[in-house]
N, C-alpha and C positions, 0 to 999 in steps of 0.2 A: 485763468487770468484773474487776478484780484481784482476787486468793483472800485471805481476810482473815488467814492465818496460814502461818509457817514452822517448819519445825522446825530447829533446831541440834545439831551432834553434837559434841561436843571429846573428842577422844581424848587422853591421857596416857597416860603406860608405867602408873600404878598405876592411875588411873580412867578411866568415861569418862562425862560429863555430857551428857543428852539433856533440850533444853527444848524447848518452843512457843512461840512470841512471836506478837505482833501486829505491825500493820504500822509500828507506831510503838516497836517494841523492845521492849515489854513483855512477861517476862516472865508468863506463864499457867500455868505449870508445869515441873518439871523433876526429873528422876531422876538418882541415880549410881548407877555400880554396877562391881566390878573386870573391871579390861580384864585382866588374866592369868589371872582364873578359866579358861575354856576351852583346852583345848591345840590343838582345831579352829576356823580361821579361820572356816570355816561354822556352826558353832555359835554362835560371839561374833556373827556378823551376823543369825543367826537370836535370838538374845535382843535384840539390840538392837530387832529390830522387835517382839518380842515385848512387851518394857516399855515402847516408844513405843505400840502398836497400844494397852495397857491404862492409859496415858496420856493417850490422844485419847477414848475411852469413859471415864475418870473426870472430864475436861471436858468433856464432852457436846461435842466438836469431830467433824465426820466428817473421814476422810482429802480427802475433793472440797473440801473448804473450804481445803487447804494446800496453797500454791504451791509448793514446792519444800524441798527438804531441803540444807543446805549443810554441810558436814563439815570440821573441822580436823582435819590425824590428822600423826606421827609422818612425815617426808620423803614427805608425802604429792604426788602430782604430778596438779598440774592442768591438765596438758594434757591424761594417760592413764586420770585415773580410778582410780588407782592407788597402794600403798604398799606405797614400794621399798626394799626394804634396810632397816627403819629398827630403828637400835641398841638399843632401849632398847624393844620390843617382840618376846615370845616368837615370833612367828609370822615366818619367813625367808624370803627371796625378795618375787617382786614380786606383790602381793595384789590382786585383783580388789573392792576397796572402793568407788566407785559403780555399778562392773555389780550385783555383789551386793543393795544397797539398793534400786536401781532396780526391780532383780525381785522384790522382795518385797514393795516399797510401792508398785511402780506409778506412781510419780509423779516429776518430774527430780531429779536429784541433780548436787551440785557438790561438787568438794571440794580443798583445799590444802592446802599446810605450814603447820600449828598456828600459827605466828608469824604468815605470813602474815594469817590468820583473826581472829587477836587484833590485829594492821594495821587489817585492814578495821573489825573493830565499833568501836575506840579513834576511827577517821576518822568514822566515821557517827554513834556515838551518846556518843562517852564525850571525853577527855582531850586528842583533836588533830582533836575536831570542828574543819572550817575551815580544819586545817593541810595544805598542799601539798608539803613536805618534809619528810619526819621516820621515825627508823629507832624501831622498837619491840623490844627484847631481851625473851625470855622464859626463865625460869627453875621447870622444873620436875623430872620426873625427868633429864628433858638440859636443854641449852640451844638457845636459837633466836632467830630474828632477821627480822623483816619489814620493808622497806623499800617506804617512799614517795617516790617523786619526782617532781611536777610532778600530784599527784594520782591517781598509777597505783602498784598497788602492782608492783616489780619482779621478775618470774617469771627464776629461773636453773635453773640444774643444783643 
């Protein structure tokens, strides 16, 4: 039986927004809270779980009930897990961003470049449901850019 709920992470240079949804997109709740507060990359993942964990208790949701957690973060790389280099975020070098979540929530973790992520939900639930070719720009503390073609979104460097 599929888990009835996911959570989403969007990381930005100034926020970062943690929902739950269903399995139909529906938002169920959702927090921000500043992504440069911490100067420790361990700390900023340990709050993030911390205001998701009192997030899933003020919905009466348990963690066993969420299929997986998927993250857009800042040149985030979705083959390693990872976020490398990215400009417009305090924390340098290349960050350990799903091992970290993994181990603290215990449950899969996915995650890309921001653009990409805003790709994928526009394709699923929003503006280019349906659409098989189509570039999505985003603008926010940087800029970004996720490409579809042929219904795939395109992974590069």
């Amino acid at each position: 039986m599929t888990k009835p709920y996911a959570i989403g992470i969007d990381i930005g240079g100034t926020n970062t927004v943690v929902g739950i949804v269903d399995t139909r997109g529906n938002v169920i709740s959702s927090i921000s809270m500043p992504t440069q507060k911490h100067a420790d990359f361990n700390d900023y993942t340990n709050e993030i779980y911390l205001q998701t964990k009192n997030m899933l208790l003020d919905s009466s949701i348990s963690i066993e009930d969420v299929q997986g957690i998927g993250v857009g973060a800042p040149n985030a790389n979705y083959y390693t897990g990872t976020i490398d280099n990215a400009a417009n975020l305090r924390w340098k070098g290349i960050l350990p961003l799903c091992d970290n979540l993994k181990g603290l929530f215990g449950i899969p973790v996915s995650c890309t470049n921001d653009a990409n992520a805003a790709a994928i939900g526009e394709m699923t639930y929003g503006a280019a449901r349906g659409m098989k070719n189509f570039i999505m720009i985003t603008l926010g503390t940087g800029v970004g850019s996720g490409i579809v073609a042929n219904g795939q979104v395109l992974y590069g460097n």
